[in-house]
N, CA and C of each residue as an Amber inpcrd file, in Angstrom:
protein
   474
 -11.7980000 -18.4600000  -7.4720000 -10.7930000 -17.4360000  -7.2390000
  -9.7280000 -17.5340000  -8.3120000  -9.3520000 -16.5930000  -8.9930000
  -8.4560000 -16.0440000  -9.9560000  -7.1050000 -16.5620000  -9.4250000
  -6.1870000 -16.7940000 -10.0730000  -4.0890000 -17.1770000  -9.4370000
  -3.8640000 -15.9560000  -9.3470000  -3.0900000 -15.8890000  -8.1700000
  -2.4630000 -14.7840000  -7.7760000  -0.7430000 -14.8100000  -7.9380000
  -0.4870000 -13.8260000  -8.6380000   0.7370000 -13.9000000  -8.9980000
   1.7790000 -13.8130000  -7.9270000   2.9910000 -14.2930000  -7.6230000
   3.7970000 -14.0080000  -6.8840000   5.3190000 -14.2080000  -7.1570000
   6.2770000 -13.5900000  -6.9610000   7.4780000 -14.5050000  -7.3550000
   8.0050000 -15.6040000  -6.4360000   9.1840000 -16.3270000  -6.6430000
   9.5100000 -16.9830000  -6.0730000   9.8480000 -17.0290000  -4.7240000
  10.5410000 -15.5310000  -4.6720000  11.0450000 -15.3520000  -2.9020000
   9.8750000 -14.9270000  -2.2960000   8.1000000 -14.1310000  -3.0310000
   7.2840000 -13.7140000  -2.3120000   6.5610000 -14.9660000  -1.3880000
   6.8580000 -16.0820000  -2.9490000   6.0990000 -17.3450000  -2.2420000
   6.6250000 -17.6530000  -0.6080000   8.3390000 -17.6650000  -0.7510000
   9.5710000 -18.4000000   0.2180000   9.0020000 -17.6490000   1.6800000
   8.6580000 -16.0960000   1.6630000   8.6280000 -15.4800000   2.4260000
   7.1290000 -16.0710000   3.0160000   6.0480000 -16.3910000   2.0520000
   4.7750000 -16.2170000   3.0300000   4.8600000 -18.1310000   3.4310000
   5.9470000 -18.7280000   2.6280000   5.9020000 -20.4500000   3.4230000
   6.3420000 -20.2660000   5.0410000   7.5740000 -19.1480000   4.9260000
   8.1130000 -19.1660000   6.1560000   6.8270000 -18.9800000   7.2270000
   6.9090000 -17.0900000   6.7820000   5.8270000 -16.8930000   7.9340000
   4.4380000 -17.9010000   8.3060000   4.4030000 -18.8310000   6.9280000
   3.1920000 -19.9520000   7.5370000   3.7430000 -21.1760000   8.4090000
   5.1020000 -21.4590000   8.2200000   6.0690000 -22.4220000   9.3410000
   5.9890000 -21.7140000  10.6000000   6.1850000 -20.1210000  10.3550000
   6.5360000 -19.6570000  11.9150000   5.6790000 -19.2900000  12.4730000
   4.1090000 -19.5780000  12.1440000   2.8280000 -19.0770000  12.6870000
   1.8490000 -20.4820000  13.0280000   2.5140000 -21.5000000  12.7110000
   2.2500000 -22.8790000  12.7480000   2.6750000 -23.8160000  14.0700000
   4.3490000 -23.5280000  13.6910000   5.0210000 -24.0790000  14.7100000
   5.4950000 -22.9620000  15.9560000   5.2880000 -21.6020000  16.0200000
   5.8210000 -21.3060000  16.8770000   4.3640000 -20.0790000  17.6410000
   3.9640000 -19.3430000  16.8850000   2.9150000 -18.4640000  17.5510000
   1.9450000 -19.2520000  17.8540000   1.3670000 -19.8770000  17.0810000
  -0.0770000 -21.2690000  17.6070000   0.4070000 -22.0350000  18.8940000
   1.4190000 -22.6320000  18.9570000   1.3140000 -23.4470000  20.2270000
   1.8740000 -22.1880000  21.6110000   2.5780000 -21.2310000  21.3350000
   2.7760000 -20.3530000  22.1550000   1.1790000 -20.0900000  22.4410000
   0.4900000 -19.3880000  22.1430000  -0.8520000 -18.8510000  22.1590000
  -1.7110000 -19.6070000  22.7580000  -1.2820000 -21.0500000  22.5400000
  -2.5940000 -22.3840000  23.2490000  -2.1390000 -22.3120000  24.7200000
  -0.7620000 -22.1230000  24.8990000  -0.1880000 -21.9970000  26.3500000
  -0.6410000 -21.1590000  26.8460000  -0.6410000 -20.0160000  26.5390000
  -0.9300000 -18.6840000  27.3270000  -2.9470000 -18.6350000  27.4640000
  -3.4470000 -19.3080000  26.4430000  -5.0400000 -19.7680000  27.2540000
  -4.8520000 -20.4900000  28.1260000  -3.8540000 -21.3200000  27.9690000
  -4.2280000 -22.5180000  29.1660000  -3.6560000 -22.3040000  31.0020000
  -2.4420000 -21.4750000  30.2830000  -2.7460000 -20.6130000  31.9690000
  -3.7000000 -19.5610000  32.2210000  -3.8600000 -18.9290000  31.3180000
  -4.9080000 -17.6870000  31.5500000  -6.3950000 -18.7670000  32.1160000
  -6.6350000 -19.8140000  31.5580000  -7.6990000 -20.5390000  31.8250000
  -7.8570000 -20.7840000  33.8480000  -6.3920000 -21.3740000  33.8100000
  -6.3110000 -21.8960000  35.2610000  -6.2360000 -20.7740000  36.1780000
  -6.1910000 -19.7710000  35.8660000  -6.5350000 -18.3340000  37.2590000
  -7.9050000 -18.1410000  37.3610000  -8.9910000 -18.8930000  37.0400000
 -10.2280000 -18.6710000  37.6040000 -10.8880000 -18.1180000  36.6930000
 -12.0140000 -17.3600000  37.2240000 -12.8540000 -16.7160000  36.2370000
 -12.7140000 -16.2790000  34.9450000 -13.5780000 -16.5180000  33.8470000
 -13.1210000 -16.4900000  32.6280000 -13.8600000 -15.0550000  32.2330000
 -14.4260000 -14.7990000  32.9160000 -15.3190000 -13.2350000  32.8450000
 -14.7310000 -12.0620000  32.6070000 -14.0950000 -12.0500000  33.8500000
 -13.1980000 -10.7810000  34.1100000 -11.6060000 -11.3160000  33.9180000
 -11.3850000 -12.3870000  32.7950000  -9.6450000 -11.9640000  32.9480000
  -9.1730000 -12.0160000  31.6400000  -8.4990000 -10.8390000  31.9910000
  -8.2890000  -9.6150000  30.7170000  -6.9680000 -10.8560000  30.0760000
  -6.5300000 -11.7630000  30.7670000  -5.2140000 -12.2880000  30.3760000
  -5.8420000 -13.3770000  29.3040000  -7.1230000 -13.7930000  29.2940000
  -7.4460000 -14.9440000  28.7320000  -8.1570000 -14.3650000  27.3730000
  -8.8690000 -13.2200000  27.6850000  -9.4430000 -12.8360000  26.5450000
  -8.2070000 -12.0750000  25.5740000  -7.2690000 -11.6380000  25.6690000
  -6.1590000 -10.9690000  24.8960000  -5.4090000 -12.3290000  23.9910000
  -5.4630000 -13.5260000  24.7500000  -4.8990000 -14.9110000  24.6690000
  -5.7430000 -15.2120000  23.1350000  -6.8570000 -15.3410000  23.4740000
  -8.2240000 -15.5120000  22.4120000  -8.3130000 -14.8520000  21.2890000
  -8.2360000 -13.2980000  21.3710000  -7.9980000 -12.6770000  20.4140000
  -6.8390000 -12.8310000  19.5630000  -5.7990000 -12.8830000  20.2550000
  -4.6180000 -13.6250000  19.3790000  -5.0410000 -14.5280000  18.9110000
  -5.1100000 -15.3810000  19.2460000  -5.3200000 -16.8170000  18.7930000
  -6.3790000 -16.7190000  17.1670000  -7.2070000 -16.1680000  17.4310000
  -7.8870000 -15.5610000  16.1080000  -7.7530000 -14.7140000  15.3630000
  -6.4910000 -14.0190000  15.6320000  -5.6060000 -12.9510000  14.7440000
  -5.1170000 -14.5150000  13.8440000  -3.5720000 -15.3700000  14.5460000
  -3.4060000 -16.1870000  14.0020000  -4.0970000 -17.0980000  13.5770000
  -4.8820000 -17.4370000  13.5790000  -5.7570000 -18.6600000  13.1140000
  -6.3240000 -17.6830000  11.6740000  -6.7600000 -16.7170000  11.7580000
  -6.8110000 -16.1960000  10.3200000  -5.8840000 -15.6180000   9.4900000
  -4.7080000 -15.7590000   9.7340000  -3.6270000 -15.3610000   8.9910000
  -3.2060000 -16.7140000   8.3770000  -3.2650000 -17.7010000   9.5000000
  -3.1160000 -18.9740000   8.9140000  -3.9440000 -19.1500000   7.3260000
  -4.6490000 -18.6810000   7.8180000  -6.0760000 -19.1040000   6.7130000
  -5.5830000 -18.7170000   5.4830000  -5.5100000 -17.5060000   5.7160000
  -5.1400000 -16.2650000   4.3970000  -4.1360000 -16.4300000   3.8060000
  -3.0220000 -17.1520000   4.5670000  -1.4820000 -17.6240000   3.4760000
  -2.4710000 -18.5220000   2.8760000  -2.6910000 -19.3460000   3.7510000
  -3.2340000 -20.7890000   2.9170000  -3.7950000 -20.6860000   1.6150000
  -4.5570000 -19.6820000   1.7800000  -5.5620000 -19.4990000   0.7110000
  -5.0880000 -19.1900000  -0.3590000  -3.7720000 -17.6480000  -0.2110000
  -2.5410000 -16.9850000  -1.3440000  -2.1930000 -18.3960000  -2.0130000
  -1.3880000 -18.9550000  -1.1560000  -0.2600000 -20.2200000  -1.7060000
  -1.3630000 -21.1700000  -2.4400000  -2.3500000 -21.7030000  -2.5290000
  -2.7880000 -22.3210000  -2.9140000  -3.6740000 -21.6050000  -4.4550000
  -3.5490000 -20.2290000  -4.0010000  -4.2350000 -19.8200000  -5.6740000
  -2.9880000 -19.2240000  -6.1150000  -1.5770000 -19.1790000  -5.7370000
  -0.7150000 -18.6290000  -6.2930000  -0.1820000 -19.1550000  -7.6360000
   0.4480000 -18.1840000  -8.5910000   1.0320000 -18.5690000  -9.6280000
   2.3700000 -17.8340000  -9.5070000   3.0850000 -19.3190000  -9.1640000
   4.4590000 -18.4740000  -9.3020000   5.6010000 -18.2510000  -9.9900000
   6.1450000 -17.3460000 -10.2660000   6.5610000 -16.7730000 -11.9520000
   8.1100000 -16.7300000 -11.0150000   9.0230000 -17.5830000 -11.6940000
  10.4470000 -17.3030000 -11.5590000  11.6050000 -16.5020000 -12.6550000
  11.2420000 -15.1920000 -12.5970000  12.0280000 -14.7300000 -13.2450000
  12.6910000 -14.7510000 -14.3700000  14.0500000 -16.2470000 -13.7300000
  15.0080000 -15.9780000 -14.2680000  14.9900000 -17.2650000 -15.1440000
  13.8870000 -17.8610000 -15.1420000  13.6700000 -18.5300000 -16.4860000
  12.6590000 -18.3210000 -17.2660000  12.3430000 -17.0420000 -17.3600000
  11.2250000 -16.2710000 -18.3330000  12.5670000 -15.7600000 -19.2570000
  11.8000000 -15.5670000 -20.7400000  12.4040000 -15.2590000 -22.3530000
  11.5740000 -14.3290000 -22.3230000  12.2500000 -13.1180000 -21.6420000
  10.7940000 -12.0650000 -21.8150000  11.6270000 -11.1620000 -22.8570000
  12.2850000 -11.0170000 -23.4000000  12.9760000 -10.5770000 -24.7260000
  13.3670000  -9.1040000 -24.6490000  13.9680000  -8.4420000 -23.0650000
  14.0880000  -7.5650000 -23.1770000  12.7050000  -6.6460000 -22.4410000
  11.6290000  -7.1560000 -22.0420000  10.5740000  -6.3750000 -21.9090000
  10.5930000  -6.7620000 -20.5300000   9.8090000  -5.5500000 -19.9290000
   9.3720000  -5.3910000 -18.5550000   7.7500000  -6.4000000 -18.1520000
   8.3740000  -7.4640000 -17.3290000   7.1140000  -8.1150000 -17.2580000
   7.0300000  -8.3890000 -15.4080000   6.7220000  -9.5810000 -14.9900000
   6.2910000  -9.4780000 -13.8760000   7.3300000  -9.8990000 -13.2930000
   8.2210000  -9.2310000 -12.1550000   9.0600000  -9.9730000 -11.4280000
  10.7040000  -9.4750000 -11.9310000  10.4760000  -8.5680000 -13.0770000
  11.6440000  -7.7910000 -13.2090000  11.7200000  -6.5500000 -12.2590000
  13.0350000  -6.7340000 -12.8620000  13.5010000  -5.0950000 -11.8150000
  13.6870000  -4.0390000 -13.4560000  13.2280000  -2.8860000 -13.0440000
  13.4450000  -2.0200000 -14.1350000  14.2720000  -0.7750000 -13.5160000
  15.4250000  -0.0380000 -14.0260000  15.9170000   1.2860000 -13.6940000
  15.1690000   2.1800000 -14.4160000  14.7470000   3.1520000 -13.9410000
  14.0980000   3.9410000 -15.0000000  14.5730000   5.1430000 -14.6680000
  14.4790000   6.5490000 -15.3090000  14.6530000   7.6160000 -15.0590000
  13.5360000   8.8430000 -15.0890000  12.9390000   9.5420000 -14.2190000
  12.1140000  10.6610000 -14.2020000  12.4780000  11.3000000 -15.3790000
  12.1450000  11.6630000 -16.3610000  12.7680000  12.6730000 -17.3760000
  12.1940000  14.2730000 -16.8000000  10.8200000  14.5030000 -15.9620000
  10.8670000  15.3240000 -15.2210000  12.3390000  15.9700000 -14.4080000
  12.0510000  15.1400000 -13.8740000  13.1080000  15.6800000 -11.9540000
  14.7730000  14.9650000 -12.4300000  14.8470000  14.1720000 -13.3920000
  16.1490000  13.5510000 -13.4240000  16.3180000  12.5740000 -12.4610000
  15.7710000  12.1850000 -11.5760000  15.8420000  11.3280000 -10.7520000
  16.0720000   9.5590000 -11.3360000  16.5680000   9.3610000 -11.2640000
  16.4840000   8.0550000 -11.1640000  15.7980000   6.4630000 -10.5050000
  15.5390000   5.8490000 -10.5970000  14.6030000   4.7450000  -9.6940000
  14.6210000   3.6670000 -10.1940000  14.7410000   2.5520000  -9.2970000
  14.8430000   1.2390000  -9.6400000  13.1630000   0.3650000  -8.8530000
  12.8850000  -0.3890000  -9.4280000  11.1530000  -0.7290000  -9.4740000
  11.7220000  -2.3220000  -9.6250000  11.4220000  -3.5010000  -8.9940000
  11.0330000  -4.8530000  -9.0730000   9.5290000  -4.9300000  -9.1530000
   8.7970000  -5.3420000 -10.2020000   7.5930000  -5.4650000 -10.3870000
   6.9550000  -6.8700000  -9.3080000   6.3940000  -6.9250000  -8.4620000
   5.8230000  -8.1910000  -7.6640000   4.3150000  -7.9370000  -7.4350000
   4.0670000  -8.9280000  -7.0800000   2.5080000  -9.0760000  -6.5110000
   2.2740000  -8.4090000  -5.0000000   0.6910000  -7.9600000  -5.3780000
   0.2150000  -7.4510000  -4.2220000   0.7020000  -7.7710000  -2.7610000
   1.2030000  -8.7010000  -2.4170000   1.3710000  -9.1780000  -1.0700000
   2.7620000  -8.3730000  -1.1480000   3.5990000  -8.7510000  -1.8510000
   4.6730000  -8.1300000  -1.7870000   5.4210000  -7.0250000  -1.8470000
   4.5910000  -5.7730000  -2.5840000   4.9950000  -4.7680000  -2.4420000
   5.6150000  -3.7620000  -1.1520000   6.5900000  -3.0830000  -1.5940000
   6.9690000  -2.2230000  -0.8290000   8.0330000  -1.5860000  -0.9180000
   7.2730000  -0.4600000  -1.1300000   8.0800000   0.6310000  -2.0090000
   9.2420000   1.3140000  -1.2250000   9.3460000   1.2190000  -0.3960000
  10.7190000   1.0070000   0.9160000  11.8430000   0.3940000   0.0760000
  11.7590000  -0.6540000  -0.5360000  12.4830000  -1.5140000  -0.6940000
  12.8020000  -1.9200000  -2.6760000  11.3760000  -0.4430000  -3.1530000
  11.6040000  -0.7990000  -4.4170000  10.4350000  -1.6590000  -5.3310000
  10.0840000  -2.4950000  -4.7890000   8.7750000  -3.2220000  -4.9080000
   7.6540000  -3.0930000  -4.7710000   7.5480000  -2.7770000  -6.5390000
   5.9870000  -2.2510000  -6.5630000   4.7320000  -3.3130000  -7.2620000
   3.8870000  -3.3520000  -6.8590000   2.6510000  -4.2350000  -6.7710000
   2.7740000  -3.8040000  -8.6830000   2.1510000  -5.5100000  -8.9060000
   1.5720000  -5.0960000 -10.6490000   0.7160000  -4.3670000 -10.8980000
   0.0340000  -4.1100000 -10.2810000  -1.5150000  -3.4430000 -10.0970000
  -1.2800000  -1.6230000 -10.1680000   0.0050000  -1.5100000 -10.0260000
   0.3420000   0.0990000  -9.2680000   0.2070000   0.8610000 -10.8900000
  -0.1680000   2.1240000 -10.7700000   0.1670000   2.4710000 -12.1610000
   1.3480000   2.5410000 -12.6670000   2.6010000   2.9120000 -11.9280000
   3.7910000   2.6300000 -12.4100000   3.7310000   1.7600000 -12.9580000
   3.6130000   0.0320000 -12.4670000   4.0970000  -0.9460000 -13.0100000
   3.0410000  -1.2330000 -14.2180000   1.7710000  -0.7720000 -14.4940000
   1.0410000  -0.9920000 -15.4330000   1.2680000  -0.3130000 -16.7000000
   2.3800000   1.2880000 -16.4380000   2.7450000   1.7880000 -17.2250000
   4.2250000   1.2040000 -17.9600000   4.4580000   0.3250000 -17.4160000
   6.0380000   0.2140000 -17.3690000   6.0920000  -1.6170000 -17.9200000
   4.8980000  -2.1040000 -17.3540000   4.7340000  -3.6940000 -18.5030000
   4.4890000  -3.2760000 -20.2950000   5.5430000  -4.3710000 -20.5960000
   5.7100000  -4.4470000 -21.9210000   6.9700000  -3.6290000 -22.7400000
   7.1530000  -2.3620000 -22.2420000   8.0820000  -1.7540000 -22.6290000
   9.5340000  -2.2550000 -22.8250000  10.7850000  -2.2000000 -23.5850000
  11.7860000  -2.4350000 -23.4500000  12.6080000  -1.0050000 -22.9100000
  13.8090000  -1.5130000 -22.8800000  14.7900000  -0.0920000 -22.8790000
  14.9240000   1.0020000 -24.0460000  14.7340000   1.8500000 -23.5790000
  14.6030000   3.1590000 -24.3380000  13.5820000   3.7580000 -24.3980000
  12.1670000   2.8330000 -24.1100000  10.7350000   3.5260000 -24.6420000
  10.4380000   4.6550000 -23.3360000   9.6780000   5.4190000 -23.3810000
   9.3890000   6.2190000 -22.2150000   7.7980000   5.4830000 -22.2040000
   7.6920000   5.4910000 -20.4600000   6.3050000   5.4110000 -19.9840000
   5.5500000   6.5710000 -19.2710000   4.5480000   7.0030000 -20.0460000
   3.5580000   7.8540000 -19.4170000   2.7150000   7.7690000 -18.1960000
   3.2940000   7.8480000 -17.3620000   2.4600000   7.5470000 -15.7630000
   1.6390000   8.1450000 -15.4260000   0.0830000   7.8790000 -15.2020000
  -0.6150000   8.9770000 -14.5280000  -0.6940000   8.9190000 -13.1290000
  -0.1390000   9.6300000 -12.4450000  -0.1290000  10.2260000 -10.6490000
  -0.8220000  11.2170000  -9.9720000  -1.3490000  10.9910000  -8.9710000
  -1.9310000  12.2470000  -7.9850000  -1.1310000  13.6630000  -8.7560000
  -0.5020000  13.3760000  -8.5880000   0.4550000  14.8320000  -8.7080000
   0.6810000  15.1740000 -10.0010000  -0.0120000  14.5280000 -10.9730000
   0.1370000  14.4370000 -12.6860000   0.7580000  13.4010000 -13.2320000
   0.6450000  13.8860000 -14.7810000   1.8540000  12.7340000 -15.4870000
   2.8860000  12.6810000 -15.2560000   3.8250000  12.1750000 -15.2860000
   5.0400000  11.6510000 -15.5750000   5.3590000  10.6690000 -16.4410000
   6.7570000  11.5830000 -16.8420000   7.4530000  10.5640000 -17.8600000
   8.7310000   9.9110000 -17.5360000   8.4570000   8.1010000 -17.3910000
   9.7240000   7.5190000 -17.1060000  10.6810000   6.6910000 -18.0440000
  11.8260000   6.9920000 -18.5550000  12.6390000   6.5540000 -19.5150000
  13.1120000   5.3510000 -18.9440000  12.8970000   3.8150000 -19.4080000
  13.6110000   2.6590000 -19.1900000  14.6380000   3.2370000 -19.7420000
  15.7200000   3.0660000 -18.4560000  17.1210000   3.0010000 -18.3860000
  17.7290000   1.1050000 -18.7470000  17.2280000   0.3810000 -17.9660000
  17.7160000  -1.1510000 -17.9850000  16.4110000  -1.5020000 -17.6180000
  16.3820000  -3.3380000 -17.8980000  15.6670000  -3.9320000 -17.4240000
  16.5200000  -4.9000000 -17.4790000  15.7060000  -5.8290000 -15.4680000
  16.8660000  -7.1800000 -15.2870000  15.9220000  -7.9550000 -15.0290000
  16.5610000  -9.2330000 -14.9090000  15.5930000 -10.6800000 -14.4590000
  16.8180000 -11.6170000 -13.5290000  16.6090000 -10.9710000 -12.1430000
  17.1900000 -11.4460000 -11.1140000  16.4630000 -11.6500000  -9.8920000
């Protein structure tokens, strides 16, 4: 398996959720079999099999951080010499030269995206259009809806 890129807080975020799916949903979940166990029949009770299925929701989520964090490569920003250029884990302002709009983009890894919040996957064409560039260059985006052209306004490493 290939390293999967992540930044620093994507890593922070999936340690947590692997602390809080460790220490707090797993042993919750063993409880709720173990009473669902003691009401009798294991056939018909809907309380034990819902118990189970959880339990194997988490037990494979467990898995799946495990697996991220351990092929992760994680890129901290703010001690990259990226010389001005848009690389992984920056934030870029850019401007629609279409619509005038404006937009701000943190480039992160797949797990992390979410464009709610600004954070777009490396993989996205935005961000594939928008690695390497400095301020001033325009990037040619190809979209459902056509090209677009986005003018680096700034690029940061925060």
């Amino acid at each position: 398996m290939s390293k999967v890129p992540l930044t620093v807080r994507g890593a922070e975020k999936l340690r947590q959720e692997l602390n809080e799916l460790k220490t707090v949903a797993r042993p919750r979940v063993i409880q709720a079999i173990s009473e669902a166990r003691a009401h009798g029949d294991l056939k018909e009770n809907a309380e034990y099999h819902a118990a189970r299925e959880q339990q194997s929701f988490i037990e494979g989520r467990i898995k799946d951080i495990e697996g991220k964090l351990s092929n992760a490569h994680i890129i901290d920003v703010k001690t990259l010499n990226a010389g001005g250029k848009v690389v992984f884990g920056s934030t870029v302002q850019v401007e629609d030269l279409d619509s005038g709009e404006e937009h701000s983009y943190q480039i992160v890894g797949e797990d992390e995206a979410d464009i709610k919040h600004g954070m777009i996957s490396v993989t996205s064409p935005i961000a594939r259009a928008l690695i390497g560039k400095v301020e001033g260059d325009v990037a040619l985006v190809n979209t459902p809806g056509g090209k677009r052209e986005l003018e680096i306004v700034e690029v940061r490493y925060e």
